[in-house]
N, C-alpha and C positions, 0 to 999 in steps of 0.2 A: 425494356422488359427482358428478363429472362428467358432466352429462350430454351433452356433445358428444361421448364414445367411443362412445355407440350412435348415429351418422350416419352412412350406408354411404359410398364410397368415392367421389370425386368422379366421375361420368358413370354410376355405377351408383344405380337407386333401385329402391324399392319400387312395385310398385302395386298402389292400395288399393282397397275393392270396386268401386265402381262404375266404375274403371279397366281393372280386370281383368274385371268381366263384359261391358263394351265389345271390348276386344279379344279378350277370348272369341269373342264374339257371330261376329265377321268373321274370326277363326281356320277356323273351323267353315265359314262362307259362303262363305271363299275357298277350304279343302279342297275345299266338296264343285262349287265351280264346277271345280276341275282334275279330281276322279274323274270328273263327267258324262262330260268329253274321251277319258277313258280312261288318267289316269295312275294308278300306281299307286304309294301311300305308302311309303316306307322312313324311317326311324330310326336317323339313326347313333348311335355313342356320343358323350358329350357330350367325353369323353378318352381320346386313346390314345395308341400310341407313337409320341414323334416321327419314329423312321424313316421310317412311313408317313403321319402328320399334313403333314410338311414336304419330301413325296417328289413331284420333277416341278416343276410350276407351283407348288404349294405353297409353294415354297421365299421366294416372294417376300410371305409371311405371317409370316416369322421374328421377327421384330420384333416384331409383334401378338401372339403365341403366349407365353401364360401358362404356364409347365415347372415340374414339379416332380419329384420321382424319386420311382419306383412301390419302396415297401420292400418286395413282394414278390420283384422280379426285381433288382434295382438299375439298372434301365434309365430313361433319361429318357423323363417324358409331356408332354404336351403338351395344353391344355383348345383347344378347335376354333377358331378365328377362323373360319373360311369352311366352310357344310358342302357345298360344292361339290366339292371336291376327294375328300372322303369320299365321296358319291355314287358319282365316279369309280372308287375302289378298290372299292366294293361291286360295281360293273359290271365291272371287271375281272376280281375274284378271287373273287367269289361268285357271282355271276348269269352271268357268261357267254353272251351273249344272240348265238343264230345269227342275226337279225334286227333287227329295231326293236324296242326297248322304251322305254317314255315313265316316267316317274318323276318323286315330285314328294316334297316334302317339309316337313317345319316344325320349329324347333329353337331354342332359344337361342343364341348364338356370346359368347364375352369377348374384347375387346379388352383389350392389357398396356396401351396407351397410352391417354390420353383427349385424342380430336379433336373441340372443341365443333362444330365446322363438319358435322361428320359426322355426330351426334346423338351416341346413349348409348354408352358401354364393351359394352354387354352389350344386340345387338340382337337381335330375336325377328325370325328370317330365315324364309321363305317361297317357294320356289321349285319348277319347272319344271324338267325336263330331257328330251329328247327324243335318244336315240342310235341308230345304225345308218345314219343316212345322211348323204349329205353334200350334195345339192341345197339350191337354192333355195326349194324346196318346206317345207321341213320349216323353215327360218327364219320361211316365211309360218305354219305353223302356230302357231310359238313366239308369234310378234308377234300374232298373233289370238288366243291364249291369253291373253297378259299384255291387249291389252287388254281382254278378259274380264271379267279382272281388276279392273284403272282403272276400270270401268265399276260393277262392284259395290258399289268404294267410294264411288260415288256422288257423287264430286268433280267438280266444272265444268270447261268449258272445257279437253278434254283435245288435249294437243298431242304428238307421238312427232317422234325424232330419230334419224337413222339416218348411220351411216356404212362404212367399210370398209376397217380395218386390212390389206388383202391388197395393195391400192395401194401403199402407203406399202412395205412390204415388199419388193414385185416390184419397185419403182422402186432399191430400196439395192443388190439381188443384181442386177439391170444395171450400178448403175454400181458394183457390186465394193466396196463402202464396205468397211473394215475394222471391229471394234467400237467405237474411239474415236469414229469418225467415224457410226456409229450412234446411239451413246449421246448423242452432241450433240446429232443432229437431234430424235431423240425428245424429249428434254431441250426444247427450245427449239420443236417444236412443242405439246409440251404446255403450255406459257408461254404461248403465243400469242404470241413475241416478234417482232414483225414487223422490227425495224429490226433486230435481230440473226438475225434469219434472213437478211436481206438480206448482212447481212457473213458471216456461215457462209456464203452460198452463192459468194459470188463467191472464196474461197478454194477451192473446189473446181473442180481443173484438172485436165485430160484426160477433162471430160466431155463426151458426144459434143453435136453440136447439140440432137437431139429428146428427150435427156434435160434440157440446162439449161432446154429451155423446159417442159419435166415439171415441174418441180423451180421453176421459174421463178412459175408459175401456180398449184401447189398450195395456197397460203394463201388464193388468188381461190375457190375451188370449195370453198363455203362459202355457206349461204341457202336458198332458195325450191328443193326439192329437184328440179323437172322443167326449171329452168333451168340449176341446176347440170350435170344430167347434159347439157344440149344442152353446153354451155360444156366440160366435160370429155371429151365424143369429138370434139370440133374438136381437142382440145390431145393427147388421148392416146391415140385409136384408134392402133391399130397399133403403139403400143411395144412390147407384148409381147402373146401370143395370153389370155395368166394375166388383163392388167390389160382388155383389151376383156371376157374374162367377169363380171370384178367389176363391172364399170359395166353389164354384161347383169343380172346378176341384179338389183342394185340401183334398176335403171327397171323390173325387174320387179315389185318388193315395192314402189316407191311408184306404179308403175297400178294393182295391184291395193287399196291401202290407198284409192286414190280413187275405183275403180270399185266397192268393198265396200262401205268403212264413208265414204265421204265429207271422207277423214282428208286433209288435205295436209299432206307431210313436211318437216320442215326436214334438209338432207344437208350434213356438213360431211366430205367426203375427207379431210382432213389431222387429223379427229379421232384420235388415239392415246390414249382411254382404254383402260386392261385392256391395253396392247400386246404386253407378256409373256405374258398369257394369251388374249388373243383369237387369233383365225386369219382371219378373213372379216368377216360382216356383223356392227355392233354396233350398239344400241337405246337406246331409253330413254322412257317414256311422262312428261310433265309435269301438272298441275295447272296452268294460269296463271291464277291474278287476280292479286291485288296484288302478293303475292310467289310466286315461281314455287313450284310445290313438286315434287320429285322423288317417282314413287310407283314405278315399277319401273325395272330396267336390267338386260341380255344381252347373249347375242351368239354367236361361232361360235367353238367352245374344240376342234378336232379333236384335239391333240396333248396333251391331259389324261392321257386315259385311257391311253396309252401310258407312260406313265412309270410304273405297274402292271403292265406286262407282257405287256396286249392291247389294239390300239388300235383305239379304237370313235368313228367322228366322231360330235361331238355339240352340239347346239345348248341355249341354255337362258334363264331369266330368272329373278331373283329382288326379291323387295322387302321393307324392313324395317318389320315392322307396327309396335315400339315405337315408332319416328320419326314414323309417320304417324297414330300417335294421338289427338296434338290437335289435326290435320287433320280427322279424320272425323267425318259427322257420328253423334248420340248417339243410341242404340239402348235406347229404354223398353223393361222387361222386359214381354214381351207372356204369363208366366205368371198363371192366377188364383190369387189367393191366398187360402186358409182358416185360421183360426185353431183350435185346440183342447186340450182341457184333458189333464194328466198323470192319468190314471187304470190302473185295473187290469181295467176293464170289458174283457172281450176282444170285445165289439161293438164298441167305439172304435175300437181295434186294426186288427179287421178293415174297419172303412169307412175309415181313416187309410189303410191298405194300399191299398185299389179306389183312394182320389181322387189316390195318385200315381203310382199303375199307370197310369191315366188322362192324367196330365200337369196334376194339379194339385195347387200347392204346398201343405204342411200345413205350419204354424208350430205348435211347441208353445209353451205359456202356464203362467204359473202362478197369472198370476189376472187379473180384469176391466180393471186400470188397463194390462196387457201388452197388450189390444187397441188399436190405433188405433181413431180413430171413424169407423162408415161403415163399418167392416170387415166380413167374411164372417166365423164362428164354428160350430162343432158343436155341437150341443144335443142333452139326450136327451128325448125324446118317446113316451112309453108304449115304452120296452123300445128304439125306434131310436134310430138318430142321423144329423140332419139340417143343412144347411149356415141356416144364419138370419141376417139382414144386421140389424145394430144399427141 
């Protein structure tokens, strides 16, 4: 028989014990850093109908999204690429929240594709969401959540990047862009095509002075986040009252990140990640030594949960634990361990019972060579039974 038919599918793999009780371990550590906060777990399904899987923002998951037909209904399913959007619909159509409610969650997702760049097909997501309001305030909370986060997993040299898709936005509906001419700039600032953004922009005519110089300067505001913001309300105060907020709140969340946690931001304005699904401020915490490494990413997604049917502004952050696994560092199982023998002695039984009631480990054996040496073992001693180290 072949044995390369049992190799699972390229970007999907197994993980084997001490794999999986590693990321157990920080599964566990990172839930219960978001429950302290006050979020509270939800569970979506791992599949369901694409109407509502690929409904809203969703839509730009299509591609990602593994279908197959439910032979109970004959409707197409869908297995989750992103459980963000799930979240959404549960907030919409289940919870219904007169208020703020915080929410956090954990799950598998499959990618259709396999993006080596991106890690596995099949990441173990982890995230945040915080709904009900739309301040700056509750972005601060998100970003002090996730670094929370970064911080548990005890990676160096942590470094956050922030920017603010609402710029780039309020700058298009000024100058009236139609879609083509949207989809280019997105296109091309996501590139970071500098010499070709220069020729896109000088094709663009009938734009007013304080917008070409808007639009002029956008790739400049980029770097050292408290110089940037000086550098962007010399350029952009007063274009619209929308874009003087966004650069308000944004000097907000990096004096606070440096008068808190001593964090200084790097701001890149013309960042357009998530741009379909962002609305406002968006994040990202790094690792830097030798090769950077990404551990979380968010941002302000108000118009999600509207595509549901109730729209709840909401901010959030998530991160993929499978990715960051051979990043972190290795977590020795801090249970004790006892060995003991298969019997029918119902004293066994009952002290096997107390020492895991207790929280300590009972291996059963079936005979002397099953012990490691140096090991803990049961023994019976006039009618008990006591722990005895070889």
């Amino acid at each position: 028989m072949q044995q390369d038919i049992w190799f699972t599918p390229e970007g999907i793999e197994d993980l084997l014990p001490q794999q999986a009780e590693k990321l157990e371990y920080y599964r566990q550590g990172l839930l219960n850093e978001l429950k302290l906060s006050g979020y509270l777990q939800v569970l979506p399904p791992i599949a369901e109908f694409t109407d509502s899987l690929l409904t809203g923002t969703g839509r730009k998951l299509a591609l990602d999204t593994c279908r197959f037909t439910d032979y109970e209904t004959g409707r197409m399913m869908g297995v989750r690429a992103d459980m963000t959007p799930q979240v959404a619909r549960i907030v919409s159509n289940r919870i219904k929240p007169a208020g703020l409610l915080r929410l956090c969650y954990v799950g598998e997702v499959l990618k259709s594709r396999n993006n080596k760049a991106k890690g596995s097909r099949s990441p173990i997501q982890l995230g945040a969401e915080l709904f009900g309001h739309k301040g700056v305030e509750s972005d601060i909370e998100i970003i002090d959540l996730m670094l929370g986060c970064a911080r548990y997993l005890a990676l160096p040299n942590l470094k956050i990047s922030l920017g603010h898709v609402g710029i780039v936005q309020e700058l298009m509906a000024q100058a009236a862009f139609d879609q083509a001419q949207q989809d280019d700039l997105v296109d091309i600032l996501k590139r970071k095509a500098m010499p070709e953004y220069q020729a896109w922009l000088s094709r663009q005519v009938g734009l007013s002075e304080k917008l070409y110089t808007a639009f002029s300067i956008l790739p400049e505001l980029c770097g050292d986040a408290e110089k940037v913001i000086d550098l962007a309300k010399q350029a952009l105060s007063g274009v619209t009252a929308e874009i003087d907020s966004a650069l308000a709140d944004v000097e907000t969340l990096v004096q606070y990140l440096i008068h808190t946690q001593q964090l200084a931001s790097h701001l890149d304005l013309s960042d357009l990640r998530g741009f379909q699904y962002h609305t406002g401020v968006i994040f990202a915490c790094y690792s830097v030594g030798e090769t950077p490494v990404l551990l979380a990413k968010g941002g302000r997604y108000d118009e999600v949960c509207a595509a549901f049917g109730e729209a709840h502004p909401a901010t959030g952050f998530s991160l993929d634990l499978r990715n960051l696994l051979d990043h972190l560092p290795e977590r020795a199982s801090t249970l004790t361990c006892v060995y003991a023998p298969i019997s029918q002695n119902p004293a066994l039984y009952a002290k096997i019972t107390s020492l895991r009631t207790d929280g300590i480990q009972v291996v059963r054996c079936y005979g002397s060579e099953d012990i490691p040496p140096g090991s803990a073992k049961l023994v019976e001693q006039n009618g008990d039974w006591i722990i005895q180290t070889n």
